[in-house]
PQR file with spaces between the fields and no chain letter, atoms N, CA, C, O and H, PARSE charges and radii, in Angstrom:
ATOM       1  N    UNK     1       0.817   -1.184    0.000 -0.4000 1.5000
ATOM       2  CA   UNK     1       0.000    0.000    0.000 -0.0000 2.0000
ATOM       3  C    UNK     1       0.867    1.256    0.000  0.5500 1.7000
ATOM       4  O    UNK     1       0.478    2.270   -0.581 -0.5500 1.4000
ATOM       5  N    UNK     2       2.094    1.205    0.674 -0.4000 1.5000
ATOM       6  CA   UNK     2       2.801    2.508    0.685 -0.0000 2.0000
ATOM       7  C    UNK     2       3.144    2.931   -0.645  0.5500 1.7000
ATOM       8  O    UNK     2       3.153    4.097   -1.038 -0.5500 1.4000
ATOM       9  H    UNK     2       2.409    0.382    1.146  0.4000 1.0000
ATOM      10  N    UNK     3       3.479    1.704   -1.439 -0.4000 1.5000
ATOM      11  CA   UNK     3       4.075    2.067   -2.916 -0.0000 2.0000
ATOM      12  C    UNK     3       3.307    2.787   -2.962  0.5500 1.7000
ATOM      13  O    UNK     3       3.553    3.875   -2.441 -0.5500 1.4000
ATOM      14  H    UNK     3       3.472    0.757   -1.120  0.4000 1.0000
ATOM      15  N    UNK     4       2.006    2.585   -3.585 -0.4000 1.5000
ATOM      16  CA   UNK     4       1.210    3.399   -4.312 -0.0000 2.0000
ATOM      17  C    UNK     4       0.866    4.312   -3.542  0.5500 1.7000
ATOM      18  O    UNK     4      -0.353    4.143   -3.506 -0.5500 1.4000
ATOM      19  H    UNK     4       1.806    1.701   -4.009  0.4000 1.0000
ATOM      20  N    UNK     5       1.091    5.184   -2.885 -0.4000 1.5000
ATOM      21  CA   UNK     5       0.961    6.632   -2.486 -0.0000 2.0000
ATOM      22  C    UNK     5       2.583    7.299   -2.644  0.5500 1.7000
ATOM      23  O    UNK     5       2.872    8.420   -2.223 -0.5500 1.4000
ATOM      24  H    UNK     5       2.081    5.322   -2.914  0.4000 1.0000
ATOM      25  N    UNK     6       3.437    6.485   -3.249 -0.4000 1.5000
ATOM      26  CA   UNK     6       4.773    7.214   -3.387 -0.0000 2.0000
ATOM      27  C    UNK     6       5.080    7.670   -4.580  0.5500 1.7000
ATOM      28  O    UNK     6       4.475    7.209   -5.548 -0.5500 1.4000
ATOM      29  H    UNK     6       3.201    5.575   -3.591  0.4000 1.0000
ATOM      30  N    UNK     7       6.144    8.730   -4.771 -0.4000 1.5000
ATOM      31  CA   UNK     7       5.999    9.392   -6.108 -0.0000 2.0000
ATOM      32  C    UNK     7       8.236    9.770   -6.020  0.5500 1.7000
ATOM      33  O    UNK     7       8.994   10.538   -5.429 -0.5500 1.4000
ATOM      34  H    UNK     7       6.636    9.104   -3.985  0.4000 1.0000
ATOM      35  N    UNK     8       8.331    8.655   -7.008 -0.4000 1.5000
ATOM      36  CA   UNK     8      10.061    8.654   -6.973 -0.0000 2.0000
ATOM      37  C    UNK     8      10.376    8.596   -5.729  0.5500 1.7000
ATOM      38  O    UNK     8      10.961    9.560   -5.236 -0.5500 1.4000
ATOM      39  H    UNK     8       7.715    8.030   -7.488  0.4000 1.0000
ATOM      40  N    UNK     9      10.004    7.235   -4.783 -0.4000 1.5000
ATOM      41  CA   UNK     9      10.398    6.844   -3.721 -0.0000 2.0000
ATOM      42  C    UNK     9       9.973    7.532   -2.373  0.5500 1.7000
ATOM      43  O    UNK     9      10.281    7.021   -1.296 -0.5500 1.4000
ATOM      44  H    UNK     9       9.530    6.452   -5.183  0.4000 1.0000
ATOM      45  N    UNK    10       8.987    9.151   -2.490 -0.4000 1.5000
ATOM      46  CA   UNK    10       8.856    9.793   -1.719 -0.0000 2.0000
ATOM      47  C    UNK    10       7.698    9.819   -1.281  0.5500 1.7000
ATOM      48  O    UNK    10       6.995   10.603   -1.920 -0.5500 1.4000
ATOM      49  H    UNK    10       8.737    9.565   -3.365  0.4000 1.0000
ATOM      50  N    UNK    11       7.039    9.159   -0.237 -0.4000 1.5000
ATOM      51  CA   UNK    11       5.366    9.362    0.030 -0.0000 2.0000
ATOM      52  C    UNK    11       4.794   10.327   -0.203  0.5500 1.7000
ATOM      53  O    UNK    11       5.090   11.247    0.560 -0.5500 1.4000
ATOM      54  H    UNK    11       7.610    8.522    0.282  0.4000 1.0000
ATOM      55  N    UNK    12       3.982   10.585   -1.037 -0.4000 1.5000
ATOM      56  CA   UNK    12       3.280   11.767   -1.058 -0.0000 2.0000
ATOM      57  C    UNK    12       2.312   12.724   -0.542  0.5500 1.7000
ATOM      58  O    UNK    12       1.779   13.775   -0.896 -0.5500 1.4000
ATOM      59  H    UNK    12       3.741    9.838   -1.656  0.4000 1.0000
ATOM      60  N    UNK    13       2.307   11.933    0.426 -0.4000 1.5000
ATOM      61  CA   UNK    13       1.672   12.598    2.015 -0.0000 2.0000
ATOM      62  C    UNK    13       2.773   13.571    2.548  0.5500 1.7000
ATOM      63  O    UNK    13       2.500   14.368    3.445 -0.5500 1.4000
ATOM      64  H    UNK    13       2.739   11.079    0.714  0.4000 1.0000
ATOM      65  N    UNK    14       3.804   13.514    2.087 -0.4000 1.5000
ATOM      66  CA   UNK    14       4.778   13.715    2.985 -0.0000 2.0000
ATOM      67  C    UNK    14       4.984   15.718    2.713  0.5500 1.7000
ATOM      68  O    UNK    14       5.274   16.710    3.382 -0.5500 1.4000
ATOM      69  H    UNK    14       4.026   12.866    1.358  0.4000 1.0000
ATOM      70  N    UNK    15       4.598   15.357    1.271 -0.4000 1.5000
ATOM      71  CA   UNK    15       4.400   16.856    0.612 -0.0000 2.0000
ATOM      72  C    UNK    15       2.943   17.851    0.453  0.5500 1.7000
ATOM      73  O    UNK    15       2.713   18.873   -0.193 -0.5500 1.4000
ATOM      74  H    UNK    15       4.362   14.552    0.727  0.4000 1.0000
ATOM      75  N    UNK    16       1.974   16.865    1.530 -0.4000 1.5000
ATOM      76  CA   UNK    16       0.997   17.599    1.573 -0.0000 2.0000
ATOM      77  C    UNK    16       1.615   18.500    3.082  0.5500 1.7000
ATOM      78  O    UNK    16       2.652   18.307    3.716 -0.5500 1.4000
ATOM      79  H    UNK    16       2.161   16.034    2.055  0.4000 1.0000
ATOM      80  N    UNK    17       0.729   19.311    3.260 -0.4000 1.5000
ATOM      81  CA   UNK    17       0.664   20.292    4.247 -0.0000 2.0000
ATOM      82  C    UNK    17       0.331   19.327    5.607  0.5500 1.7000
ATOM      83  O    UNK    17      -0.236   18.241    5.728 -0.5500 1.4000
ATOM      84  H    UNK    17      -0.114   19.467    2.745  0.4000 1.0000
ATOM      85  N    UNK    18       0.887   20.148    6.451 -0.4000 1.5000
ATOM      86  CA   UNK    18       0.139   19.310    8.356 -0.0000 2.0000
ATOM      87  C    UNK    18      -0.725   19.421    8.170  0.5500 1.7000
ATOM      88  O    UNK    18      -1.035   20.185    7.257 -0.5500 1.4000
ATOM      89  H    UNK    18       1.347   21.030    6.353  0.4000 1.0000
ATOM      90  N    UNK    19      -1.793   18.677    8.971 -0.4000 1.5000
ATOM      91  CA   UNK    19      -2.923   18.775    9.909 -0.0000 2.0000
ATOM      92  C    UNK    19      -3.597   18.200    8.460  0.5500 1.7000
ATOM      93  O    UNK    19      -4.503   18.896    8.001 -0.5500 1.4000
ATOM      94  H    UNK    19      -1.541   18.056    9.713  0.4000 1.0000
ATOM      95  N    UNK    20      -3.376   17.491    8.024 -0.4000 1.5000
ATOM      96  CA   UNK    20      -4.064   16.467    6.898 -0.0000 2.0000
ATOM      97  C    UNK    20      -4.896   15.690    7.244  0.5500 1.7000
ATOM      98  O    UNK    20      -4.492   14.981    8.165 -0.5500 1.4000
ATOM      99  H    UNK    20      -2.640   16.926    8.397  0.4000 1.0000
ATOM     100  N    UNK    21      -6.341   15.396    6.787 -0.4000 1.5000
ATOM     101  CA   UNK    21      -7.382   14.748    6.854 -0.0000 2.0000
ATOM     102  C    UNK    21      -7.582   13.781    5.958  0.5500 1.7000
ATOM     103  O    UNK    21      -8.104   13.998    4.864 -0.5500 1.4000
ATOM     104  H    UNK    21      -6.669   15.972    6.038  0.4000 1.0000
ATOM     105  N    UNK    22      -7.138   12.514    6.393 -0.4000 1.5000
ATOM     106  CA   UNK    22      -7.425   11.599    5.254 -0.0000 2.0000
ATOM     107  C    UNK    22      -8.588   10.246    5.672  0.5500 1.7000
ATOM     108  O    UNK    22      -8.816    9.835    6.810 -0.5500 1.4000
ATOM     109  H    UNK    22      -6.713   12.337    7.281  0.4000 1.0000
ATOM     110  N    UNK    23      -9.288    9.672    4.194 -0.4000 1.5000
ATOM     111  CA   UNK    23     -10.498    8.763    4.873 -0.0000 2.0000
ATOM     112  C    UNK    23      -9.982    7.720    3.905  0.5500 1.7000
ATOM     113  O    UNK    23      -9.194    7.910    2.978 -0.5500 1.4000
ATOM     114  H    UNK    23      -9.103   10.006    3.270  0.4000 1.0000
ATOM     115  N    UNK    24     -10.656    6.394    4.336 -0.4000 1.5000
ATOM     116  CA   UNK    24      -9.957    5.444    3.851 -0.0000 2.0000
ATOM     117  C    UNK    24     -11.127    4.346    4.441  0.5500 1.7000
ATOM     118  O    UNK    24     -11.498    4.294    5.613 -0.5500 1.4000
ATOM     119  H    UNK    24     -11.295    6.241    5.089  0.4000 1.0000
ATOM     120  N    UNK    25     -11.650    3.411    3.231 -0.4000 1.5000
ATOM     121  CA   UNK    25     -12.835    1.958    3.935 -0.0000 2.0000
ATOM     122  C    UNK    25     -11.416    0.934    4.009  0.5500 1.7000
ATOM     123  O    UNK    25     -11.670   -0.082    3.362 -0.5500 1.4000
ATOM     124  H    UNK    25     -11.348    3.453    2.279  0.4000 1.0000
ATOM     125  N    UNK    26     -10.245    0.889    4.492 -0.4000 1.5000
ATOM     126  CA   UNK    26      -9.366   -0.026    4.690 -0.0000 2.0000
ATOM     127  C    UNK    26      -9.897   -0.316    5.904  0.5500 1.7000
ATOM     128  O    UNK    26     -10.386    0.575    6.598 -0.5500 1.4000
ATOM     129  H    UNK    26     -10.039    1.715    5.018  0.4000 1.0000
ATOM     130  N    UNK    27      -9.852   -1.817    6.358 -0.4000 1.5000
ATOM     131  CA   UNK    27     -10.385   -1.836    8.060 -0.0000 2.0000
ATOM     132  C    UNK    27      -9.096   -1.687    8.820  0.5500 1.7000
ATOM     133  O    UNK    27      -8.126   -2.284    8.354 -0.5500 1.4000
ATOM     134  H    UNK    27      -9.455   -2.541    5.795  0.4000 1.0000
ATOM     135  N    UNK    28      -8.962   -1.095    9.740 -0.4000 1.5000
ATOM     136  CA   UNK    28      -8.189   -0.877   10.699 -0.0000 2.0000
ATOM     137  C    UNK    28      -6.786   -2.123   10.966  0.5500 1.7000
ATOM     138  O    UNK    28      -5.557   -2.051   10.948 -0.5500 1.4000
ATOM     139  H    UNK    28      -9.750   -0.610   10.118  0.4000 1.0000
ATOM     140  N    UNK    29      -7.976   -3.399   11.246 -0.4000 1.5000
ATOM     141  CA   UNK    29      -6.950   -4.656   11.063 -0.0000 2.0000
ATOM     142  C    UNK    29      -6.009   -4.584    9.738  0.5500 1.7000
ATOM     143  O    UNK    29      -5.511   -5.708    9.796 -0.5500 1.4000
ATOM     144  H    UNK    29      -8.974   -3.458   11.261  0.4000 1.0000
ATOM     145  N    UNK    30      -5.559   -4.097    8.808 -0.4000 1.5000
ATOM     146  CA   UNK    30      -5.334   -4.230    7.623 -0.0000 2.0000
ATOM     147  C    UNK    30      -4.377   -2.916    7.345  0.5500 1.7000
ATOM     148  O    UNK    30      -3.558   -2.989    6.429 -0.5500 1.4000
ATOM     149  H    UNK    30      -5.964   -3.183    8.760  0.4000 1.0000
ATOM     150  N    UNK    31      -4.477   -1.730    8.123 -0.4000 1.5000
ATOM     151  CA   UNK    31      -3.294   -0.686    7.836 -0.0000 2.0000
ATOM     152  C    UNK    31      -2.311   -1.023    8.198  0.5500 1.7000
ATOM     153  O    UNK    31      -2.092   -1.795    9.131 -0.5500 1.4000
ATOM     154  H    UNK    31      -5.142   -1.670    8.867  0.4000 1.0000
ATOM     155  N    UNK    32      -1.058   -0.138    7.055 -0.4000 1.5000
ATOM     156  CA   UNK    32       0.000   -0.728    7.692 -0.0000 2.0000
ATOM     157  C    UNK    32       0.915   -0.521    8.877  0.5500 1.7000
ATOM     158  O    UNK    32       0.498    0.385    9.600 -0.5500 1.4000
ATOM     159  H    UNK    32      -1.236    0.489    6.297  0.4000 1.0000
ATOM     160  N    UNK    33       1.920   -1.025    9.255 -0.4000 1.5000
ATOM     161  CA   UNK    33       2.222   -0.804   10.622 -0.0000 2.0000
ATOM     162  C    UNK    33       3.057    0.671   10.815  0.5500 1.7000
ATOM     163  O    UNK    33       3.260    1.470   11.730 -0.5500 1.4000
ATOM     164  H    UNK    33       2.258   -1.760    8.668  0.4000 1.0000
ATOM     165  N    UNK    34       3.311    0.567    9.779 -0.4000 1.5000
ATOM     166  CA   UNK    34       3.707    2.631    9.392 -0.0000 2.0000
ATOM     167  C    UNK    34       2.232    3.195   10.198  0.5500 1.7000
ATOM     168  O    UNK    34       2.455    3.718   11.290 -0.5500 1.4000
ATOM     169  H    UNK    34       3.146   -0.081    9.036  0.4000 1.0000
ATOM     170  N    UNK    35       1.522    3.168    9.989 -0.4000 1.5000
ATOM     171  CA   UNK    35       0.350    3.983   10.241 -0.0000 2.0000
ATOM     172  C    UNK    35       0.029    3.908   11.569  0.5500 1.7000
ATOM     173  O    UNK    35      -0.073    4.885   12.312 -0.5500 1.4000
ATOM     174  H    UNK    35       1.341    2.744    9.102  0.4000 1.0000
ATOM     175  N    UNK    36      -0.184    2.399   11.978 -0.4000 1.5000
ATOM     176  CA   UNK    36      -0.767    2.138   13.840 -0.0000 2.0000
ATOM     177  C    UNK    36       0.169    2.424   14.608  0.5500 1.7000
ATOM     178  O    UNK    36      -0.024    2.612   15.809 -0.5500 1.4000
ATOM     179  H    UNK    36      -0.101    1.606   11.375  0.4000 1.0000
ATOM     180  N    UNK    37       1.246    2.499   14.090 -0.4000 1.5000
ATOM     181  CA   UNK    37       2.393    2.337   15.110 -0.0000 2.0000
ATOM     182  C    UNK    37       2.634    3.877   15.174  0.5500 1.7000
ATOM     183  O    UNK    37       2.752    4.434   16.266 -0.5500 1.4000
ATOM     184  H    UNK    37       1.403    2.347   13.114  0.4000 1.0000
ATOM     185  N    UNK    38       2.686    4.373   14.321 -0.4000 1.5000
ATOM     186  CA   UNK    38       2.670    6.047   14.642 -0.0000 2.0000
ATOM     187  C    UNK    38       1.654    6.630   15.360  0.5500 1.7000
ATOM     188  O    UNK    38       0.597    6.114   15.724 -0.5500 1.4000
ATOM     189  H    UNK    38       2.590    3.921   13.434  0.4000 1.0000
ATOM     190  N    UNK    39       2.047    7.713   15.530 -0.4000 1.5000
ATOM     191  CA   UNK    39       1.441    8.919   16.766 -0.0000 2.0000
ATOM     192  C    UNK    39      -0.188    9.429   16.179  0.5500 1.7000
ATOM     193  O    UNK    39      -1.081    9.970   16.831 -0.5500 1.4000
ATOM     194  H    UNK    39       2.905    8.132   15.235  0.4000 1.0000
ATOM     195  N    UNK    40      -0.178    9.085   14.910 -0.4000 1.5000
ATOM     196  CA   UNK    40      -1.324    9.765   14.427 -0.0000 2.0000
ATOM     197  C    UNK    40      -2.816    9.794   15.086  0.5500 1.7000
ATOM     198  O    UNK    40      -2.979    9.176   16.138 -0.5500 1.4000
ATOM     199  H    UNK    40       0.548    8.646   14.380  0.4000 1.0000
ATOM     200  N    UNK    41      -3.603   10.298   14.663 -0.4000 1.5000
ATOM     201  CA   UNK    41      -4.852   10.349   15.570 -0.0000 2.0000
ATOM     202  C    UNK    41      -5.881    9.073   14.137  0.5500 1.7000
ATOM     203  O    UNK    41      -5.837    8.974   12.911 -0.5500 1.4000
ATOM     204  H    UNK    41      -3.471   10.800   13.808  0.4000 1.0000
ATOM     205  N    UNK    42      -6.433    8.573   14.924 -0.4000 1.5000
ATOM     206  CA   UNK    42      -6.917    7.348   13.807 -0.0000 2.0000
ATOM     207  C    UNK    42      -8.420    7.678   14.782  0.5500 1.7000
ATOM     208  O    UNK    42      -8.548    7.699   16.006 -0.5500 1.4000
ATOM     209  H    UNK    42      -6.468    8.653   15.920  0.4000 1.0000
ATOM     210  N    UNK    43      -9.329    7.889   13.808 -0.4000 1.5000
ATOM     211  CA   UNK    43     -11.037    7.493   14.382 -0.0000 2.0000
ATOM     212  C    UNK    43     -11.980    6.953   13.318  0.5500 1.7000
ATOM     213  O    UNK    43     -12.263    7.454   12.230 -0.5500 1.4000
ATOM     214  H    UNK    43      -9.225    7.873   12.813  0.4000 1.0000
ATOM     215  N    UNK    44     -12.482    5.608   13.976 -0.4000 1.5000
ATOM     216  CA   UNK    44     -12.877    4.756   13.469 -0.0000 2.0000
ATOM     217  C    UNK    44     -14.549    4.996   13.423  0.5500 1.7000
ATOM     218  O    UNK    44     -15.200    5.066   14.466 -0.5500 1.4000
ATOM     219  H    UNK    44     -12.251    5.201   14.860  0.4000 1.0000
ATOM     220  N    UNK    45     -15.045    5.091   12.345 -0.4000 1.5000
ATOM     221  CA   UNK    45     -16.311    5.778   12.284 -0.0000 2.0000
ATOM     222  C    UNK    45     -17.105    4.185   11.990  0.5500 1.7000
ATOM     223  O    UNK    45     -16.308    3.396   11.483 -0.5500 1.4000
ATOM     224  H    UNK    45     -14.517    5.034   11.497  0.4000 1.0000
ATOM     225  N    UNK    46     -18.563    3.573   12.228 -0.4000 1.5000
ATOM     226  CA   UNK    46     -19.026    2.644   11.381 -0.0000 2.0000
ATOM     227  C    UNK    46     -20.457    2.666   12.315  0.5500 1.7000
ATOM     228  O    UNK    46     -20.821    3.243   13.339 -0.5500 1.4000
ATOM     229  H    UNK    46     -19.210    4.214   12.640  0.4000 1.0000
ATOM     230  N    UNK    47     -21.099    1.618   11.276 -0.4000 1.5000
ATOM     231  CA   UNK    47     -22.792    1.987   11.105 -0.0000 2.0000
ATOM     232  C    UNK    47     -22.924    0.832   11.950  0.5500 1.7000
ATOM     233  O    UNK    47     -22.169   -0.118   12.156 -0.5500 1.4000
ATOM     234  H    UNK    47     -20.804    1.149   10.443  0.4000 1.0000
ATOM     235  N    UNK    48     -24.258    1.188   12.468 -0.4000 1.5000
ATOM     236  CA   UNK    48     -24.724    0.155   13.207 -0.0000 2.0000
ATOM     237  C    UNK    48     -25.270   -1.508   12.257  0.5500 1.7000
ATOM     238  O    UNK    48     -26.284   -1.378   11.572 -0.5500 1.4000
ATOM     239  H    UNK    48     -24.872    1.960   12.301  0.4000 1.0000
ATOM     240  N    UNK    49     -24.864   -2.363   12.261 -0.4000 1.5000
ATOM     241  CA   UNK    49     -25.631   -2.969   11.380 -0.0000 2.0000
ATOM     242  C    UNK    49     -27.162   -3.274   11.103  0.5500 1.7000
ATOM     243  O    UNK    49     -27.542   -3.836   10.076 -0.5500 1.4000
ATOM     244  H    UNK    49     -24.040   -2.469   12.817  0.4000 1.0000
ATOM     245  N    UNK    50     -27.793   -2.955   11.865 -0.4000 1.5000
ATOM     246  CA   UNK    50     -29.271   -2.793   11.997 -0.0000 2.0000
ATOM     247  C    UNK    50     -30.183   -1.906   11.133  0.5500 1.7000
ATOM     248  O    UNK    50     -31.259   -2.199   10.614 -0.5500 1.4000
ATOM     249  H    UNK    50     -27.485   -2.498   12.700  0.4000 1.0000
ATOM     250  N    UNK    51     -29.370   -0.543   11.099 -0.4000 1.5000
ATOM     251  CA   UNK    51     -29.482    0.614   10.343 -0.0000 2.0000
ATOM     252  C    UNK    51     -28.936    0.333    8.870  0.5500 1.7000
ATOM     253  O    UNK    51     -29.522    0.816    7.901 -0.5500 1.4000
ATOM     254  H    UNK    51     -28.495   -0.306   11.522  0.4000 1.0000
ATOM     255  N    UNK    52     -28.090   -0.256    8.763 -0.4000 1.5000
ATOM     256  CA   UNK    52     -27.684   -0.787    7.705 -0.0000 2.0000
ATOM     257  C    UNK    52     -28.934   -1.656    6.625  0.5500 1.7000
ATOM     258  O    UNK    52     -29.166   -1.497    5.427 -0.5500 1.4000
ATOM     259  H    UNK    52     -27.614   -0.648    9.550  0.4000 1.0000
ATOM     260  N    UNK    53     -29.450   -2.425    7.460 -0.4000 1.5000
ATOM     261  CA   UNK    53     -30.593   -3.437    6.899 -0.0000 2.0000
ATOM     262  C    UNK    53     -31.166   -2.731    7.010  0.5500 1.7000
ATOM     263  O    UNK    53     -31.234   -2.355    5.839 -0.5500 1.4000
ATOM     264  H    UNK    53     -29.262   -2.554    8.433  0.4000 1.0000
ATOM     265  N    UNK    54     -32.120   -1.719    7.849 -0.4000 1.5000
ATOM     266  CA   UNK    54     -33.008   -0.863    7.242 -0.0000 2.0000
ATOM     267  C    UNK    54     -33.191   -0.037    6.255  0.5500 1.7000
ATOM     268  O    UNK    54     -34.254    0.051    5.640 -0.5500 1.4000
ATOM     269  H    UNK    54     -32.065   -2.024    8.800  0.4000 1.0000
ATOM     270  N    UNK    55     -32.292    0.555    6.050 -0.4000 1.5000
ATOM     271  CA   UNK    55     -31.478    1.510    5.074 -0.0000 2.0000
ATOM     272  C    UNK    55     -31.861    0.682    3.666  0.5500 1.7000
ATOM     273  O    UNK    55     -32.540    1.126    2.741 -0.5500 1.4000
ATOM     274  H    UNK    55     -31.428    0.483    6.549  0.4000 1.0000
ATOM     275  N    UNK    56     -31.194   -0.737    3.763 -0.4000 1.5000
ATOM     276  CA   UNK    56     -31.764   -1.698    2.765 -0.0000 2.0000
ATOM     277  C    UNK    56     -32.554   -1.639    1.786  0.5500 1.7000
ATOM     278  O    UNK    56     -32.694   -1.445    0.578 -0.5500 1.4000
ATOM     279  H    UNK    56     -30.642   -1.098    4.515  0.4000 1.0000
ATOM     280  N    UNK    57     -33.299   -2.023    3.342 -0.4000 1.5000
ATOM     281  CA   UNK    57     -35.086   -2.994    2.733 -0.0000 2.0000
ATOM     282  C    UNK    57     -36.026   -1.578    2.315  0.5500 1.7000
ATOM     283  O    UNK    57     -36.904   -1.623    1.453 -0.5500 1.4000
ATOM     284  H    UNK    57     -33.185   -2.180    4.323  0.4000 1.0000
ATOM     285  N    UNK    58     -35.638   -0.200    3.163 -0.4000 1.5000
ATOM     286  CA   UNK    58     -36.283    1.234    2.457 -0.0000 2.0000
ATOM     287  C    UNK    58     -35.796    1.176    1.421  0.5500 1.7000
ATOM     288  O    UNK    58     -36.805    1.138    0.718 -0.5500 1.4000
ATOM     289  H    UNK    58     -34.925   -0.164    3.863  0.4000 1.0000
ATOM     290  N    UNK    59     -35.020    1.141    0.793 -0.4000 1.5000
ATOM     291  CA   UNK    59     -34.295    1.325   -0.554 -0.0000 2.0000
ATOM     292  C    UNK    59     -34.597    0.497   -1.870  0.5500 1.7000
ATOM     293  O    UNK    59     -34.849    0.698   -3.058 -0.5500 1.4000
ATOM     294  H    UNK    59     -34.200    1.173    1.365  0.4000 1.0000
ATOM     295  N    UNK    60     -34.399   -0.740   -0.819 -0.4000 1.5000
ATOM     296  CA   UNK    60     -35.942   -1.861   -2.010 -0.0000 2.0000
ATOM     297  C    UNK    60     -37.035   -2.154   -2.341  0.5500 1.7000
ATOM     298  O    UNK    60     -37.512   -2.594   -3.386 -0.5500 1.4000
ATOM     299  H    UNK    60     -34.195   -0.904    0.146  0.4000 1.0000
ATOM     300  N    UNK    61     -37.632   -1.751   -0.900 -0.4000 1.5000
ATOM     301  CA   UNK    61     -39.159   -1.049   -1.083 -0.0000 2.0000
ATOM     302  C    UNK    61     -39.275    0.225   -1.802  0.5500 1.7000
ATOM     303  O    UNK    61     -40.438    0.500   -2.095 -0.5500 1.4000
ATOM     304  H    UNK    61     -37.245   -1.393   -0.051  0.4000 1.0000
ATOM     305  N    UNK    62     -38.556    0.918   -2.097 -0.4000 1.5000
ATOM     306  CA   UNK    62     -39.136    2.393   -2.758 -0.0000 2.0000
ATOM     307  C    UNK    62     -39.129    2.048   -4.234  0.5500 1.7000
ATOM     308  O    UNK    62     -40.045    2.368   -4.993 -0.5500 1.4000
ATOM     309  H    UNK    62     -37.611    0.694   -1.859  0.4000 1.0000
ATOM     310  N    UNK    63     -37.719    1.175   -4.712 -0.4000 1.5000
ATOM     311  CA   UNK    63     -37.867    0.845   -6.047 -0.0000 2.0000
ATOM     312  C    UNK    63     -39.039    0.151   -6.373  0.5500 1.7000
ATOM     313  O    UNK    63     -39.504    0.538   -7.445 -0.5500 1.4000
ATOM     314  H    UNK    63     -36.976    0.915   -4.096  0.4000 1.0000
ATOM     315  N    UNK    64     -39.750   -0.832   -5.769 -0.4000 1.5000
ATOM     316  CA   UNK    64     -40.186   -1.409   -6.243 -0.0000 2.0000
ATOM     317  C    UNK    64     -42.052   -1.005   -6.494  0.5500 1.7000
ATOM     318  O    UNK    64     -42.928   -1.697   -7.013 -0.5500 1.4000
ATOM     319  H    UNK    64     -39.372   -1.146   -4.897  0.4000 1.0000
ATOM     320  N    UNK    65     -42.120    0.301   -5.915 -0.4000 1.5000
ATOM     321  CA   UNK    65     -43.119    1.100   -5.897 -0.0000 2.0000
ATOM     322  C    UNK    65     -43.149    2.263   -7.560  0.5500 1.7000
ATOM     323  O    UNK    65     -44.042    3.096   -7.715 -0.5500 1.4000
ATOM     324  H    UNK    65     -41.408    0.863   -5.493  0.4000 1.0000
């Protein structure tokens, strides 16, 4: 994963500005250890799964109206 955010060996995060906001559906288990192991601030946002299936079945009920 690091490759591909590097540009001639240089992360390219590295040339954005501080206080950078980045989002990412990678699950947490799965970043690399560059990332957990650093100081950074990591917040893990996710849906209830319940809301999820509702969200659903509204969505398949409306089409099908």
């Amino acid at each position: 994963m690091e490759k591909q955010f590097s540009l001639g060996g240089r992360p390219i995060i590295e040339a954005l500005p501080s206080l950078r906001v980045l989002s990412t559906h990678i699950p947490y288990s799965i970043l690399p250890d560059s990332i957990t192991s650093s100081d950074c601030r990591i917040v893990y946002i996710w849906r209830d799964p319940k809301d999820v299936i509702y969200s659903l079945l509204v969505a398949l009920c409306s089409e099908s109206l």
